[in-house]
CHARMM internal coordinates of N, CA and C (Angstrom, degrees):
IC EDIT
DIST 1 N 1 CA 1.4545
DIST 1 CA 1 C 1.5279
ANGL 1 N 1 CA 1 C 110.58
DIST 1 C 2 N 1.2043
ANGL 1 CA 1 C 2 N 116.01
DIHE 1 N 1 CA 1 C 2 N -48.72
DIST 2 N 2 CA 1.4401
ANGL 1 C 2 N 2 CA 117.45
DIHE 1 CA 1 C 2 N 2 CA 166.24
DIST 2 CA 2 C 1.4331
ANGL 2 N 2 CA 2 C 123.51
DIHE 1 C 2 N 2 CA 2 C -35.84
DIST 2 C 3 N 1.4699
ANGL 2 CA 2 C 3 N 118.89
DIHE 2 N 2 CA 2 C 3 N -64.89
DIST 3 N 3 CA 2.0892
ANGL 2 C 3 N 3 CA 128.01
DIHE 2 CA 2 C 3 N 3 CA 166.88
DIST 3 CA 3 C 1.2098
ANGL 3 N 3 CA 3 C 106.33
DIHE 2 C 3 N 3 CA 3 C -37.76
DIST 3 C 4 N 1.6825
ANGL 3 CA 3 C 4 N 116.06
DIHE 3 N 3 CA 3 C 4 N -48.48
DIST 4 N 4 CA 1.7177
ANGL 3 C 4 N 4 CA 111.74
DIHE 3 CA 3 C 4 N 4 CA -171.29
DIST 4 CA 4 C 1.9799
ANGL 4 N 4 CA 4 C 95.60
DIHE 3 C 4 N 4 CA 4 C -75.89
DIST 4 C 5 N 1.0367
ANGL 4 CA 4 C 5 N 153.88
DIHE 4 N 4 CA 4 C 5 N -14.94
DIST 5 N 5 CA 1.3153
ANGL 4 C 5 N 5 CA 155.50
DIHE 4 CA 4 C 5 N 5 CA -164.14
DIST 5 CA 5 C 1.8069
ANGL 5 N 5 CA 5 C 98.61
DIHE 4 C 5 N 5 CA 5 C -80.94
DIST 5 C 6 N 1.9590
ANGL 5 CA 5 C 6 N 89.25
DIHE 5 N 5 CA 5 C 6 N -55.88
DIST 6 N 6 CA 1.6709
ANGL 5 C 6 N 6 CA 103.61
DIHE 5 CA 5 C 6 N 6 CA -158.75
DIST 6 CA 6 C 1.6459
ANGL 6 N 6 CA 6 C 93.40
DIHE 5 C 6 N 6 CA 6 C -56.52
DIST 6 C 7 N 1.5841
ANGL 6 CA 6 C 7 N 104.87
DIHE 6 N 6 CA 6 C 7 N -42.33
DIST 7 N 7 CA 1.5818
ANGL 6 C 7 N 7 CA 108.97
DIHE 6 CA 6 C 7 N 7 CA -149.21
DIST 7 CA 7 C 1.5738
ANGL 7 N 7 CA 7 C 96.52
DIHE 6 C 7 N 7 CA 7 C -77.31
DIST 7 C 8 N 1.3011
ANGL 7 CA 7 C 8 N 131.57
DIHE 7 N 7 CA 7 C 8 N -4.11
DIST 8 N 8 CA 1.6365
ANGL 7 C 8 N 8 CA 135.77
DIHE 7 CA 7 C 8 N 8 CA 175.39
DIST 8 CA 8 C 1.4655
ANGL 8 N 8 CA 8 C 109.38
DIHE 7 C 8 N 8 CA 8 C -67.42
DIST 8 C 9 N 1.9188
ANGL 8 CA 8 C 9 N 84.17
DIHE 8 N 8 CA 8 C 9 N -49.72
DIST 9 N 9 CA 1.8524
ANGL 8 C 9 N 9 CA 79.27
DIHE 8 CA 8 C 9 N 9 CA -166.57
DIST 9 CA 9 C 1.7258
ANGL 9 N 9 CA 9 C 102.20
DIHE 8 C 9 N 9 CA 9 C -90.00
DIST 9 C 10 N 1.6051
ANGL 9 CA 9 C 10 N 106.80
DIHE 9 N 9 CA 9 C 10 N -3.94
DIST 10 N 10 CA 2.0357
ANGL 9 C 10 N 10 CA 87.06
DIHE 9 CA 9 C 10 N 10 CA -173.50
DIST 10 CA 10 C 1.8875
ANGL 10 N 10 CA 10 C 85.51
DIHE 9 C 10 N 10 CA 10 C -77.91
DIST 10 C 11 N 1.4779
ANGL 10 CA 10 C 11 N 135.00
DIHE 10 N 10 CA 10 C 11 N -33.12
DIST 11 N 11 CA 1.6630
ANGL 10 C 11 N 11 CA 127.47
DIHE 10 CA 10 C 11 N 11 CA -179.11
DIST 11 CA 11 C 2.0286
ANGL 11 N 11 CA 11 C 85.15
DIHE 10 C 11 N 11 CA 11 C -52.94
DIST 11 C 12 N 1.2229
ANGL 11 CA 11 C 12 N 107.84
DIHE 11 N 11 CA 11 C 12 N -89.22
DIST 12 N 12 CA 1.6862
ANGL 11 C 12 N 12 CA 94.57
DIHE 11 CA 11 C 12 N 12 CA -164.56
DIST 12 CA 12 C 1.2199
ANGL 12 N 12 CA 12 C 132.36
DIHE 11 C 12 N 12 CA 12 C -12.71
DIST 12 C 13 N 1.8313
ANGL 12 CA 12 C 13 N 109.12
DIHE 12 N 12 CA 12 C 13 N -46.77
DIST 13 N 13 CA 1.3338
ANGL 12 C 13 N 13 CA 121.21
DIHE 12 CA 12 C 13 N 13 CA -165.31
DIST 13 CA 13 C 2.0982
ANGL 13 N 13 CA 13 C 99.59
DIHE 12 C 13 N 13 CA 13 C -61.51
DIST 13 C 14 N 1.7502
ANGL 13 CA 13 C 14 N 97.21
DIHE 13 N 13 CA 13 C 14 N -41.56
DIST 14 N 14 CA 1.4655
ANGL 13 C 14 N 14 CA 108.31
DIHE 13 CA 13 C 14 N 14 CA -165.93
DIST 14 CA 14 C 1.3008
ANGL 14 N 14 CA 14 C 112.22
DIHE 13 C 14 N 14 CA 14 C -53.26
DIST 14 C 15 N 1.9367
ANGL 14 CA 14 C 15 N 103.30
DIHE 14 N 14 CA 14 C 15 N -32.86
DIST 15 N 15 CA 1.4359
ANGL 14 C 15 N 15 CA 101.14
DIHE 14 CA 14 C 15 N 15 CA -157.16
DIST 15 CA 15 C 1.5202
ANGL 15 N 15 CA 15 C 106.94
DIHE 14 C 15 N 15 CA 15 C -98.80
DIST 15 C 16 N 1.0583
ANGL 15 CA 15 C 16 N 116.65
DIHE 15 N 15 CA 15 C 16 N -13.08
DIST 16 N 16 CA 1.6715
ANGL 15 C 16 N 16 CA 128.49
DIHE 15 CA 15 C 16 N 16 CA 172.76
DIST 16 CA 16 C 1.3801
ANGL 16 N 16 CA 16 C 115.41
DIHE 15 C 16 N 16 CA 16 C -80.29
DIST 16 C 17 N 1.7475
ANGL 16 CA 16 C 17 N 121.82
DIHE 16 N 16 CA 16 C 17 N -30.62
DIST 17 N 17 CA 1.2554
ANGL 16 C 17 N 17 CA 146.52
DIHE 16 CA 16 C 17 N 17 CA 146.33
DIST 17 CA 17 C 1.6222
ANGL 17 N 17 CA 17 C 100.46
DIHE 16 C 17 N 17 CA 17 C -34.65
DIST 17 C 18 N 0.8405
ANGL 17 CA 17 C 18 N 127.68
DIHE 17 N 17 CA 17 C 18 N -92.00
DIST 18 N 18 CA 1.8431
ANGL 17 C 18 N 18 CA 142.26
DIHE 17 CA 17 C 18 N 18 CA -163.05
DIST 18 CA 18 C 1.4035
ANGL 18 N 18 CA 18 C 93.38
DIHE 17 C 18 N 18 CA 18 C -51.76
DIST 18 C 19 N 1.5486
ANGL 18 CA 18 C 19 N 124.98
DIHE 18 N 18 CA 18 C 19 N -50.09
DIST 19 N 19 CA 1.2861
ANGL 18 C 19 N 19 CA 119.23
DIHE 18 CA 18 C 19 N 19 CA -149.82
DIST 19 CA 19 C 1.5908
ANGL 19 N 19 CA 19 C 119.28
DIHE 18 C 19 N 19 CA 19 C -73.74
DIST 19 C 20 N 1.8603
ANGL 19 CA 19 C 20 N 97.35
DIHE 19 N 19 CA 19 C 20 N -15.33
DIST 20 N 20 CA 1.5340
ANGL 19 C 20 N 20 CA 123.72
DIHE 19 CA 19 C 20 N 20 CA -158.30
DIST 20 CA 20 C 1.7148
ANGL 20 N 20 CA 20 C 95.65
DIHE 19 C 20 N 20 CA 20 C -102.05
DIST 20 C 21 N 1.0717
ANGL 20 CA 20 C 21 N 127.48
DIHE 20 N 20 CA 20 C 21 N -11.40
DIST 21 N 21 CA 1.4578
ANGL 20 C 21 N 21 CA 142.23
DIHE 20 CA 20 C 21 N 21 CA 175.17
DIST 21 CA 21 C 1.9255
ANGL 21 N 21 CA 21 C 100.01
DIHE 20 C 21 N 21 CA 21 C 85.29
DIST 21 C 22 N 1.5147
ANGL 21 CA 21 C 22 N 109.62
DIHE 21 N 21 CA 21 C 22 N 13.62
DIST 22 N 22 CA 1.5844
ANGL 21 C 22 N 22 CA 94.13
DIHE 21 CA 21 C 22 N 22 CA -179.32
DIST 22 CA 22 C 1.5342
ANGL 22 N 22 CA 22 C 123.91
DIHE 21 C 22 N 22 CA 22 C -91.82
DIST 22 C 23 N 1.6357
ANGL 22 CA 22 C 23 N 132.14
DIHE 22 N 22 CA 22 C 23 N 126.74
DIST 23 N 23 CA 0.9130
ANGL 22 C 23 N 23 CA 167.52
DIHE 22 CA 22 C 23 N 23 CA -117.58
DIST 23 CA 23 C 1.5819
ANGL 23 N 23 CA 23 C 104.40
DIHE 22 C 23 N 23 CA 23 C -91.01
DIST 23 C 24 N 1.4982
ANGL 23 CA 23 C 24 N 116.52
DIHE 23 N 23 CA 23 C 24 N -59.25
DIST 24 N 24 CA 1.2425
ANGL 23 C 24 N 24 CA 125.40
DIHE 23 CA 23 C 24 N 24 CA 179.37
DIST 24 CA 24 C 1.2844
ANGL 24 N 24 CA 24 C 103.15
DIHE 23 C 24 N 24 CA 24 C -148.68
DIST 24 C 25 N 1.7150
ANGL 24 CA 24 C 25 N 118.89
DIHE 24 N 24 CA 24 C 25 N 134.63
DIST 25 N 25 CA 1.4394
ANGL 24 C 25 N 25 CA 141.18
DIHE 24 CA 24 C 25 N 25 CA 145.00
DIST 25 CA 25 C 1.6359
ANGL 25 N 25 CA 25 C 102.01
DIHE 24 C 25 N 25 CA 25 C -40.09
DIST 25 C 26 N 1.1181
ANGL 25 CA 25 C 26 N 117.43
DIHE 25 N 25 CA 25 C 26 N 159.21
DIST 26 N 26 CA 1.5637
ANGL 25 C 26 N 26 CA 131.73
DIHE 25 CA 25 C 26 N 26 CA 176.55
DIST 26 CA 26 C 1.6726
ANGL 26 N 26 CA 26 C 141.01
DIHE 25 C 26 N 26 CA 26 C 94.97
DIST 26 C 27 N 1.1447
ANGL 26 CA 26 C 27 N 102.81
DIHE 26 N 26 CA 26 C 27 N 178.48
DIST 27 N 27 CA 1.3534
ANGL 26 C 27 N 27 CA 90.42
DIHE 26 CA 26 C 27 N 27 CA 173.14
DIST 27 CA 27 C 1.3501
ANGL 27 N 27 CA 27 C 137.36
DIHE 26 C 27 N 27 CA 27 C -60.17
DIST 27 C 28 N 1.0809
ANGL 27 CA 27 C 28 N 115.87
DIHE 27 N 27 CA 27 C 28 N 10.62
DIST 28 N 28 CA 1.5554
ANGL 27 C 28 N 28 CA 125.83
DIHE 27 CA 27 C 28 N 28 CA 164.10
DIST 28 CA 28 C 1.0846
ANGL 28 N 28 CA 28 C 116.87
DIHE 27 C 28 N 28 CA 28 C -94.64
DIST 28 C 29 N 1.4062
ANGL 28 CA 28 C 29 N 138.25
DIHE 28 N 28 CA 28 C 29 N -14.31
DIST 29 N 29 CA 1.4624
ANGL 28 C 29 N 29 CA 150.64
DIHE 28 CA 28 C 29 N 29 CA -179.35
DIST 29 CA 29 C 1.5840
ANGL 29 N 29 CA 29 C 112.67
DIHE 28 C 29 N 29 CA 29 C -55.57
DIST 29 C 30 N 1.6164
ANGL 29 CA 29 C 30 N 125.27
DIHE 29 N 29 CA 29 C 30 N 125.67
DIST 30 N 30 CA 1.3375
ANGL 29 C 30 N 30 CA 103.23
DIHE 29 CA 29 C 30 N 30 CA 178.55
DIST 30 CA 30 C 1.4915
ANGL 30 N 30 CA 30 C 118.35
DIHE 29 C 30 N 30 CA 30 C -78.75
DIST 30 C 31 N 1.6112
ANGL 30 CA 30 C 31 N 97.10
DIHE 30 N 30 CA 30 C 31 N 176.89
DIST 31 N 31 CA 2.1188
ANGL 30 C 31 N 31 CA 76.46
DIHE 30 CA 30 C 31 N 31 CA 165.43
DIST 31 CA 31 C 1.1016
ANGL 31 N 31 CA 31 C 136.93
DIHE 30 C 31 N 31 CA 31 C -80.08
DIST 31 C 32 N 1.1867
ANGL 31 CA 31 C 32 N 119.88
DIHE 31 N 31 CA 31 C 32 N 3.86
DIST 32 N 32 CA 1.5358
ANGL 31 C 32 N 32 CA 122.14
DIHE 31 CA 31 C 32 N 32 CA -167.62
DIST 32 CA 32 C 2.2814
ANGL 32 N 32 CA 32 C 72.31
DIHE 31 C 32 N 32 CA 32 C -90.07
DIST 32 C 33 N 1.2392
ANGL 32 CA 32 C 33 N 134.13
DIHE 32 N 32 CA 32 C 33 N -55.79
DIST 33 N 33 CA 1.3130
ANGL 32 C 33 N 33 CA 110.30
DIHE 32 CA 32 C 33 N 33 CA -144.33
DIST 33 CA 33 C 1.8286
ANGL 33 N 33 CA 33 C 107.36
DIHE 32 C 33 N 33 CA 33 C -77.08
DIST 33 C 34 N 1.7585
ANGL 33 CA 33 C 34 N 99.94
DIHE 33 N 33 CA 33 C 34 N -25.27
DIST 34 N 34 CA 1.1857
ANGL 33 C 34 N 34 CA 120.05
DIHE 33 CA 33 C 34 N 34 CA -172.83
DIST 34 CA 34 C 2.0798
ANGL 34 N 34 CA 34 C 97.08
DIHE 33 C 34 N 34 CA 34 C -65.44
DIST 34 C 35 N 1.0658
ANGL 34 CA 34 C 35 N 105.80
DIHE 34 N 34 CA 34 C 35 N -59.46
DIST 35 N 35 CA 2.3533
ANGL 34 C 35 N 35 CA 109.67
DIHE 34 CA 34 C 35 N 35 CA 158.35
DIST 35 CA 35 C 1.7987
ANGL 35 N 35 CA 35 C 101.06
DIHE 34 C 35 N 35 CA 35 C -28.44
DIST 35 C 36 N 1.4069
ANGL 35 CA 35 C 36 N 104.22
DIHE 35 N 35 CA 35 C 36 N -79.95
DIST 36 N 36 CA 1.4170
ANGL 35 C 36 N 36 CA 111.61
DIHE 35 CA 35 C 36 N 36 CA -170.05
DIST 36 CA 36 C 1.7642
ANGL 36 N 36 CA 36 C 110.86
DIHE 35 C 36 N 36 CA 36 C -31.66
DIST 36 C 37 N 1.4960
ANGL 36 CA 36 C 37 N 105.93
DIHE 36 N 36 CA 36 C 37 N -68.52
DIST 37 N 37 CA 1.1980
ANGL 36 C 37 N 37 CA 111.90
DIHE 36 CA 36 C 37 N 37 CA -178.63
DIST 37 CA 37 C 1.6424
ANGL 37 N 37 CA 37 C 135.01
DIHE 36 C 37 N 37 CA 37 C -42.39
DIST 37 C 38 N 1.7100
ANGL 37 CA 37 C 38 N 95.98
DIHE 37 N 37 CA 37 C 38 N -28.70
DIST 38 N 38 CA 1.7294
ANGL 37 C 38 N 38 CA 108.56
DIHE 37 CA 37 C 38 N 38 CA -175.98
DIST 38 CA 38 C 1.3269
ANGL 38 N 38 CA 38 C 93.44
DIHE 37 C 38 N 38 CA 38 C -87.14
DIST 38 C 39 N 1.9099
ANGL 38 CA 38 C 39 N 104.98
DIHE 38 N 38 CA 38 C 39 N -55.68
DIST 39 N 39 CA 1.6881
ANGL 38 C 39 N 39 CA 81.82
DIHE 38 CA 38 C 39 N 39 CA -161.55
DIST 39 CA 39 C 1.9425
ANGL 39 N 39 CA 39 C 107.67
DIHE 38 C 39 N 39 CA 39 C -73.91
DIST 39 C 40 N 1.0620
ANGL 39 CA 39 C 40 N 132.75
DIHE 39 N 39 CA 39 C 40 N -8.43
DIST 40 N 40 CA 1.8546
ANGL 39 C 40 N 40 CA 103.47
DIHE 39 CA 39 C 40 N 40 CA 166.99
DIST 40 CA 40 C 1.5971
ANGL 40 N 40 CA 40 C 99.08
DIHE 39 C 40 N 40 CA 40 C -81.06
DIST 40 C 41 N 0.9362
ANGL 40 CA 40 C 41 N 133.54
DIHE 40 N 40 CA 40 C 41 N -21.04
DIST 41 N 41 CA 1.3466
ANGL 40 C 41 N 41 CA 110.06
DIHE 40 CA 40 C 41 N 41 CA -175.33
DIST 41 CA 41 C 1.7905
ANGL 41 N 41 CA 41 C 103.48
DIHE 40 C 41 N 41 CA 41 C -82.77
DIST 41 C 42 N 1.2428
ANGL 41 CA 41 C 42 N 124.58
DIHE 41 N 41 CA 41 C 42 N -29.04
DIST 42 N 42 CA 1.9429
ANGL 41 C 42 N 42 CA 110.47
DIHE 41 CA 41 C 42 N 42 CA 160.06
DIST 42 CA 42 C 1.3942
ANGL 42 N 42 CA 42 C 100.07
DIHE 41 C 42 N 42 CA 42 C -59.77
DIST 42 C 43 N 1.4090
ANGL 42 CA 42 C 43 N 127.97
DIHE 42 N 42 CA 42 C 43 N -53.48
DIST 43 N 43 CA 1.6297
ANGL 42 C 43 N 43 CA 115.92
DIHE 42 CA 42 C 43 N 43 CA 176.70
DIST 43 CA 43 C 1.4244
ANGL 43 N 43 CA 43 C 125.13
DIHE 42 C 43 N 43 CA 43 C -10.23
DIST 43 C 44 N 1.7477
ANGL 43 CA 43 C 44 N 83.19
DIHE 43 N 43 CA 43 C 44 N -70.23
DIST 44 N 44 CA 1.7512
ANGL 43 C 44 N 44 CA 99.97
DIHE 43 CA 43 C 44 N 44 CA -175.03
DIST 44 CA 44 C 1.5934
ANGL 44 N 44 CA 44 C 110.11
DIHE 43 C 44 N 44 CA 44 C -73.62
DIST 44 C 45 N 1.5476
ANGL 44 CA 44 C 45 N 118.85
DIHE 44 N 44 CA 44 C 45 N -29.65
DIST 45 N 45 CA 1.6483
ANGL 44 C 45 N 45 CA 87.03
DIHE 44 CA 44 C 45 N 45 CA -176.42
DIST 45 CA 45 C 1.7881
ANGL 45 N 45 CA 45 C 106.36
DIHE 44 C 45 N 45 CA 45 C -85.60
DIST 45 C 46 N 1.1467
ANGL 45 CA 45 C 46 N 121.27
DIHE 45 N 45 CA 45 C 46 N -9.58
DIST 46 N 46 CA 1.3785
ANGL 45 C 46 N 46 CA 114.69
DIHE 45 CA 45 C 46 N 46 CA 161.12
DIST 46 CA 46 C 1.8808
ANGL 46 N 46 CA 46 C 123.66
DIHE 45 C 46 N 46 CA 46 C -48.99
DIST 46 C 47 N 1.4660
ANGL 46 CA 46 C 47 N 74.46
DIHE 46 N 46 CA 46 C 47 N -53.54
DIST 47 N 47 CA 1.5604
ANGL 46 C 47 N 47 CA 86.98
DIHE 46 CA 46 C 47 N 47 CA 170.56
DIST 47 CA 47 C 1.7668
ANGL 47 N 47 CA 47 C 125.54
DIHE 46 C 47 N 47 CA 47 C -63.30
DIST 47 C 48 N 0.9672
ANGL 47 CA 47 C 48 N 96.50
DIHE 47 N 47 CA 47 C 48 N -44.84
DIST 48 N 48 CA 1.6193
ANGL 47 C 48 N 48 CA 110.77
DIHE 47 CA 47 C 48 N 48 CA 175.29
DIST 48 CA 48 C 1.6321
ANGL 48 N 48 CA 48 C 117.15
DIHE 47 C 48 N 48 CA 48 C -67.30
DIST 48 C 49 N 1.2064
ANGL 48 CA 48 C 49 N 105.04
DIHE 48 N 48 CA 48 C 49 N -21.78
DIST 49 N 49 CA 1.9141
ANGL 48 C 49 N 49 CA 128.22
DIHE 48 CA 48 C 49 N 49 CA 172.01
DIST 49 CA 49 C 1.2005
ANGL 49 N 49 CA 49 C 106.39
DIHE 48 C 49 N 49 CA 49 C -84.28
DIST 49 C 50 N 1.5179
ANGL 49 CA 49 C 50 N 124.69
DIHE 49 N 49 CA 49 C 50 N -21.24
DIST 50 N 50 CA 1.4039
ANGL 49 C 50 N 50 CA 114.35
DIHE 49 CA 49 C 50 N 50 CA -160.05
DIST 50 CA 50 C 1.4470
ANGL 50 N 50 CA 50 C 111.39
DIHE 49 C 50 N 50 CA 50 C -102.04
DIST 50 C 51 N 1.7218
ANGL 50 CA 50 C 51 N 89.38
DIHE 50 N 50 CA 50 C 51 N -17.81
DIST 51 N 51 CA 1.9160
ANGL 50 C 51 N 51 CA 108.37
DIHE 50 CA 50 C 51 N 51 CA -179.82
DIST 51 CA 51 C 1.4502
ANGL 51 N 51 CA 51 C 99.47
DIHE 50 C 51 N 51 CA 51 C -81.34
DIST 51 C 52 N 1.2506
ANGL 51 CA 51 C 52 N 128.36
DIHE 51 N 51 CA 51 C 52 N -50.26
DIST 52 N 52 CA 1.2418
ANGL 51 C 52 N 52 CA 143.63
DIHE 51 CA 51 C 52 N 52 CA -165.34
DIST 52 CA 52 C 1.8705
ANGL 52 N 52 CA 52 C 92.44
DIHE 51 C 52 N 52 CA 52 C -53.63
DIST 52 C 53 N 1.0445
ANGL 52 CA 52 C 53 N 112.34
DIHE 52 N 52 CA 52 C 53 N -49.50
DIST 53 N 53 CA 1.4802
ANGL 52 C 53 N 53 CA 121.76
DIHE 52 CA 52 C 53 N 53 CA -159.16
DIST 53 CA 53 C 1.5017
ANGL 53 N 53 CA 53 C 85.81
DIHE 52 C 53 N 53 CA 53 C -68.69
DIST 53 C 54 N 0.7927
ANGL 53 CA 53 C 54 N 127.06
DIHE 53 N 53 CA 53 C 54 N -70.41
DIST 54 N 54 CA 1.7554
ANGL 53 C 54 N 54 CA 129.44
DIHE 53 CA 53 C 54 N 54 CA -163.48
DIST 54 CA 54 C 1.3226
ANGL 54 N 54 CA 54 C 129.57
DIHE 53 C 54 N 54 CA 54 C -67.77
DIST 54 C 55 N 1.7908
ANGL 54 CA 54 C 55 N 104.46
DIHE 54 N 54 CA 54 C 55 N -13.41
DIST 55 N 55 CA 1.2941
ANGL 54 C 55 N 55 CA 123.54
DIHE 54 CA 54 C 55 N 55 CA 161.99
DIST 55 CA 55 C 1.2946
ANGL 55 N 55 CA 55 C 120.30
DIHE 54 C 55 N 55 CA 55 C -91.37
DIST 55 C 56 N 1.6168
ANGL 55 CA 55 C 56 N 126.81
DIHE 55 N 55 CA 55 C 56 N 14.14
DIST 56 N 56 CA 1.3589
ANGL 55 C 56 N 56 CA 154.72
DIHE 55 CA 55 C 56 N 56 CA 169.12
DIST 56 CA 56 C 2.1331
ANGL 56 N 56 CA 56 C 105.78
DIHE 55 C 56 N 56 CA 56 C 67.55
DIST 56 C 57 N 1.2596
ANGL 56 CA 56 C 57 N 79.47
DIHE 56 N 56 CA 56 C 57 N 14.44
DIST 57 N 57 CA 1.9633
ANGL 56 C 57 N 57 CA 78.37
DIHE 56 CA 56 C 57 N 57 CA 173.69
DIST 57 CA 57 C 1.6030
ANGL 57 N 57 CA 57 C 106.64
DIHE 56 C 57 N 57 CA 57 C -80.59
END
COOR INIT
IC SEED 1 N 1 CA 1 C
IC BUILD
């Protein structure tokens, strides 16, 4: 259950990655893109918690 969890949020990271126009994950990332990347991806699992909640899962 854990791999299927990791592998949720490394798809999120990918798709918030592409969506944000940033280039490469890693230690080369600045901080302003390495900020961008965490806070939409808390965005979305807030968001994704908040549907979940109201869709009684």
């Amino acid at each position: 259950m854990q791999e299927g969890r990791e592998q949720t949020l490394k798809d999120l990271e990918e798709e918030v990655r592409r969506e944000l126009g940033i280039q490469n994950i890693g230690p080369n990332m600045t901080t302003e893109e390495a900020g961008k990347l965490g806070g939409y991806m808390v965005k979305r699992l807030i968001e994704r918690g908040e549907q979940a909640m109201h869709e009684g899962k």
